[in-house]
N, C-alpha and C positions, 0 to 999 in steps of 0.2 A: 504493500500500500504506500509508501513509504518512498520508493521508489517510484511508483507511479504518478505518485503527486507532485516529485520534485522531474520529473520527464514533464506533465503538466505545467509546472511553471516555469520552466525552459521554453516549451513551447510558445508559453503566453510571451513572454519576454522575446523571444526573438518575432514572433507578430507585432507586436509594439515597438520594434524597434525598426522593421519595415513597414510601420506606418508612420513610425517617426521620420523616418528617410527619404519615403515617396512625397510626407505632407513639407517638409523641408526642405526639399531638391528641387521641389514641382515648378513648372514655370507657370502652371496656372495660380491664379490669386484663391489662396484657400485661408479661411479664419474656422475658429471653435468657438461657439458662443452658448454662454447660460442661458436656455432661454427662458428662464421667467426676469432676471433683470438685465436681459440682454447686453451684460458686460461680456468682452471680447478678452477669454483666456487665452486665446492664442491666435496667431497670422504668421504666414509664412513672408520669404522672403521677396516672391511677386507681388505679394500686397500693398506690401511697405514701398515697393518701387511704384504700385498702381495709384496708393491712395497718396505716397506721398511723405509718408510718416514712418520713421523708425520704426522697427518692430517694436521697441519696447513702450513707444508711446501708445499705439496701435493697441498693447496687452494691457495700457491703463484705461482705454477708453471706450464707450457704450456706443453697441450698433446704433441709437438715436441721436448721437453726434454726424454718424456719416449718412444713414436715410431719410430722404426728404417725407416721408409720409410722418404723421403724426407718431406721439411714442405709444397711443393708444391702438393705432392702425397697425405699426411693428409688432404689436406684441401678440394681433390678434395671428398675425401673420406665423409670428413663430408658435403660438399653441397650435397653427394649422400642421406645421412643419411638426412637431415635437409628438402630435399624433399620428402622425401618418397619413391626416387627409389626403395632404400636397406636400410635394417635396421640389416643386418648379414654381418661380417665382420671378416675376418683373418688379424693378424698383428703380428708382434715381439717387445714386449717392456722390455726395461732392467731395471732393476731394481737398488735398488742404491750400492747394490755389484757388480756392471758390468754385473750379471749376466743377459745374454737373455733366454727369455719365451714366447713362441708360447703361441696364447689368441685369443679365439672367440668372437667377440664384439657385441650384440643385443643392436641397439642404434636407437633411436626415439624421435623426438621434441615435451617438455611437456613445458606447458608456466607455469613457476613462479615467481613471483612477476613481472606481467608486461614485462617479459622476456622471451624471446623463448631460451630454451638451450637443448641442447641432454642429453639424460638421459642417463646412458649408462650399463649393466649391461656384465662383463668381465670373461672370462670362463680360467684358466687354464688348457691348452690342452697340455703342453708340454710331460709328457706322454706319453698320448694320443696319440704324433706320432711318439715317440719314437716306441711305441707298434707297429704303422701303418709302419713304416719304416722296423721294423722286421718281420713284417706279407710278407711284398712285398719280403722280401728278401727268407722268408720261402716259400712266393709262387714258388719264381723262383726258388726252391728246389724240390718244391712239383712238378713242371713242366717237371724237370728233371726225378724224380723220378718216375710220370709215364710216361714217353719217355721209361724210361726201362723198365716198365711194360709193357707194348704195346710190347715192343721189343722179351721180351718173349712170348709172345702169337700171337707173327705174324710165331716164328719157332717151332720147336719142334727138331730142330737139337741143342745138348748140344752144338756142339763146336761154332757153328753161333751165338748162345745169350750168351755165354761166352765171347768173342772177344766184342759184341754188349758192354757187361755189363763194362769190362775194358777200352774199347775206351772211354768211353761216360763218365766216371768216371776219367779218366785223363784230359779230357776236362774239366769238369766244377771246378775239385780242382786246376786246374793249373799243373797237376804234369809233367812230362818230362819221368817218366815207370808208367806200373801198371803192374800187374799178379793176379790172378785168378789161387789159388790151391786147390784141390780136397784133403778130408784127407779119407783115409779108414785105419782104426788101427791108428798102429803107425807112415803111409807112408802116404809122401805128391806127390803129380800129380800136374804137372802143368798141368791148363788146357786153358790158355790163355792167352796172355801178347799182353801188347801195347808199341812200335813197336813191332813187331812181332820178336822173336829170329828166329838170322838166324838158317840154317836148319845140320850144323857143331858143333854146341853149345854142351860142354860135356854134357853125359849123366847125371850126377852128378849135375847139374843143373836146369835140367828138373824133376827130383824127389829125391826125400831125405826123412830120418827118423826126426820127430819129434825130438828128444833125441839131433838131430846134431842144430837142427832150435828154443833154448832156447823162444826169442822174441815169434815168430810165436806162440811156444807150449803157451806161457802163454795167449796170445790174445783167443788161442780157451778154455783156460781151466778157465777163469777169463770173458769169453762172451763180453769182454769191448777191446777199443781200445788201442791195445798200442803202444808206440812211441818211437823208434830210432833216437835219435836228432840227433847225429853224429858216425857217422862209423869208422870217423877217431882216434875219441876223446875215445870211446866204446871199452869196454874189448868182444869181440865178438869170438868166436868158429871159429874152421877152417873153416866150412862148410858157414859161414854165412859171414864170412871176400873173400872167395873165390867167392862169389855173391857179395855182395858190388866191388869187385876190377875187377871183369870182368864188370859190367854193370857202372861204375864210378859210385855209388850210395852213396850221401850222410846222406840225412833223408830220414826214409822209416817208414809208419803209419801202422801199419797191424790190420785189422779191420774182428771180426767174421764173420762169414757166420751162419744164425741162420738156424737150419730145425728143428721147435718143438722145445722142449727139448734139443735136441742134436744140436753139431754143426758140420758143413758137410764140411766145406773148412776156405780160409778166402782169403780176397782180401789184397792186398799189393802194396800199392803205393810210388812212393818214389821220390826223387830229386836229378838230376846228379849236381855235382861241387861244389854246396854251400849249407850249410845247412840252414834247415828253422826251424820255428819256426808253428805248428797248433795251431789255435783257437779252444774254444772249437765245434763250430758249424763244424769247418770244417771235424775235429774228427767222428763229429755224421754224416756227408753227408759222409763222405768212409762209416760209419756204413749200412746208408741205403744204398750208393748203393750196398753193401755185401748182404746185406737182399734180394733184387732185383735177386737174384738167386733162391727163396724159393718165387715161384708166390702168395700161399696165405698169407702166411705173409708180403710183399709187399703190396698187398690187404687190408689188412685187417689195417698197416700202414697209408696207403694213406686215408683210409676210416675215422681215425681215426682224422688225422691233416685236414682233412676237415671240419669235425665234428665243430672242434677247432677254424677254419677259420670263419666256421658259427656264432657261439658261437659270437664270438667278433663282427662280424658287427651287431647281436644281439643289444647286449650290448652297440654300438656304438649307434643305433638308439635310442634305450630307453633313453641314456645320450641325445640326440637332441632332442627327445621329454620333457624330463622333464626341459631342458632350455625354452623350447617356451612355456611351460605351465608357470613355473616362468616369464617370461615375458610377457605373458597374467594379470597375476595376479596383477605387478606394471601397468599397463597399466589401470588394471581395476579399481585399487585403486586411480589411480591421481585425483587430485581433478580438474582437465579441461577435457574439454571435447575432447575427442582422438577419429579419425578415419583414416582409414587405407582405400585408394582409388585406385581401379586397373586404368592401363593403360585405360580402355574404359570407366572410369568414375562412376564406379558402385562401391555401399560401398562395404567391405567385412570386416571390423570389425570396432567393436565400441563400447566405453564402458558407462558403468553403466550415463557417466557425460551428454552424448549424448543421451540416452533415455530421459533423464529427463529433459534438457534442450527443443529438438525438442517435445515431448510427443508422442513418437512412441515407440512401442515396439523393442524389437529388432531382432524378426525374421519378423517382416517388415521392417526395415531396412536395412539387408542382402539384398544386391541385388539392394536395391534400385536406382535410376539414382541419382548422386551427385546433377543437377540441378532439378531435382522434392522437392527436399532438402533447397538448396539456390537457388534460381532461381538466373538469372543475373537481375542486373540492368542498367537501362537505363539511 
């Protein structure tokens, strides 16, 4: 007996000492914390470089120092974590240059030294939703853009999905005109504008030569957008000074029209009274919706940024997968015995401490009923 106890506590001891090693070496950011007054017994050495803070200050101070959520919201959070409701968790913690940092939290109750404390291993996601925020906002790009695709393939009449492509395109940039001009040679066609010019508009307005429209010619002859900050401010040609002052036209963005190779028109957006200022994104959304006139290239776009959408939820996944894999890993390494209990009482993991302890395998264990395990006592 005798013997076996002190083989027992060799064992224990060298598990504790590779979980001392793995949670010490780790390069991911790992802390232990109390969780009923969520003071932080211990952080490794990613922490201290994540949050900022020496380890040793990091080991004097309460997770409601570094979580933005209230200390009543933390706590509820850790009684989630400490039962086993949840063991994944979103938070914003600042670090000690003020800065805040969205963080994914895998946290689980491992008992050390006589003590029950959350182990907690912390993901920097900021990023991450950086990325996601711009994805959402590309979608509601991508949504618009094919609205216009649709739109072209609901007509076949040029001037219907011209009107369609300009409307919809001052809609989503904000702008207060568009137009939509047709180039053949040297000559520009209007071929649609939002509002609608009335039906008295000099003819001189309605088409014009390249030569007279400098901006315009360079957007088709450079494939890129380019920008009219101010009309007022703008050394501009007769021709182009005589459109800004009839339609009160401050900034005006004019963005190719792609067909192939070659370019076939360009869209022209712009803003009465005050001038603005384009993003680059927004730049690139007149682009597309310019391209939206040239159906498979629109196509072949949209096919494109899908692709890309794909890609990243991809990539998202496999980054969720390979945390719950590392978090298998310290789970399976603690030197206690660790299981993880569904609502109906049946195991669904367990690690290495738990085989050995019960003497079950562990694909009998799976499944198992918790009380065919610990029965109750009487």
């Amino acid at each position: 007996d005798i013997t076996e106890r002190k083989r027992a506590e060799q064992a224990l001891r060298a598990s504790e000492e590779r979980f001392r090693l793995l949670f010490e070496n780790n390069h991911t950011v790992m802390m232990l914390i109390e969780p009923v007054s969520g003071a932080i017994r211990n952080a490794n050495q990613a922490a201290a470089e994540f949050y900022g803070y020496p380890v040793s200050d990091l080991c004097a101070m309460n997770i409601n120092q570094i979580n933005q959520l209230t200390p009543d919201e933390v706590y509820a959070e850790r009684m989630r974590a400490l039962k086993e409701e949840r063991n994944y968790f979103n938070f914003h913690h600042r670090l000690l240059n003020g800065e805040i940092r969205s963080v994914e939290v895998h946290a689980a109750p491992v008992e050390m030294d006589g003590s029950t404390l959350l182990f907690s291993i912390i993901h920097d996601v900021t990023e991450r939703k950086r990325v996601e925020e711009e994805r959402q906002a590309r979608s509601q790009q991508l949504a618009a853009l094919l609205d216009a695709s649709q739109a072209l393939t609901e007509s076949l009449n040029l001037a219907e999905v011209s009107q369609k492509i300009v409307d919809k395109a001052a809609n989503v940039l904000g702008m207060e005109r568009a137009a939509l001009y047709r180039v053949e040679g040297e000559h520009l066609y209007l071929s649609a504008a939002t509002p609608p010019l009335p039906a008295e508009l000099p003819e001189n307005l309605r088409r014009a030569t390249l030569a007279d429209h400098p901006y315009l010619a360079k957007a088709l002859s450079t494939g890129r957008t380019v920008v009219l900050p101010d009309s007022q401010a703008a050394e501009l040609t007769t021709a182009e000074q005589t459109v800004c002052d009839a339609l009160s036209l401050r900034t005006i963005i004019y963005a190719p029209l792609a067909a192939g190779k070659d370019t076939a028109g360009v869209l022209a957006l712009g803003t009465v009274g005050e001038p603005r200022q384009f993003s680059r994104d927004e730049e690139d959304m007149a682009l597309a919706f310019a391209n939206q006139a040239s159906l498979a290239l629109a196509n072949a776009r949209l096919y494109q940024d899908v692709s890309l959408h794909l890609k990243e939820l991809e990539n998202q996944i496999a980054e969720r997968r390979q945390a719950q894999e590392q978090f298998h890993l310290v789970v399976e390494s603690a030197p206690n015995a660790i299981m993880l209990v569904s609502s109906n009482g049946r195991l669904r993991l367990v690690n290495a401490q738990v085989e050995k302890y019960f003497g079950y395998d562990r694909t009998e264990l799976i499944g198992m009923d918790l009380h065919e395990l610990i029965p109750h006592r009487f």
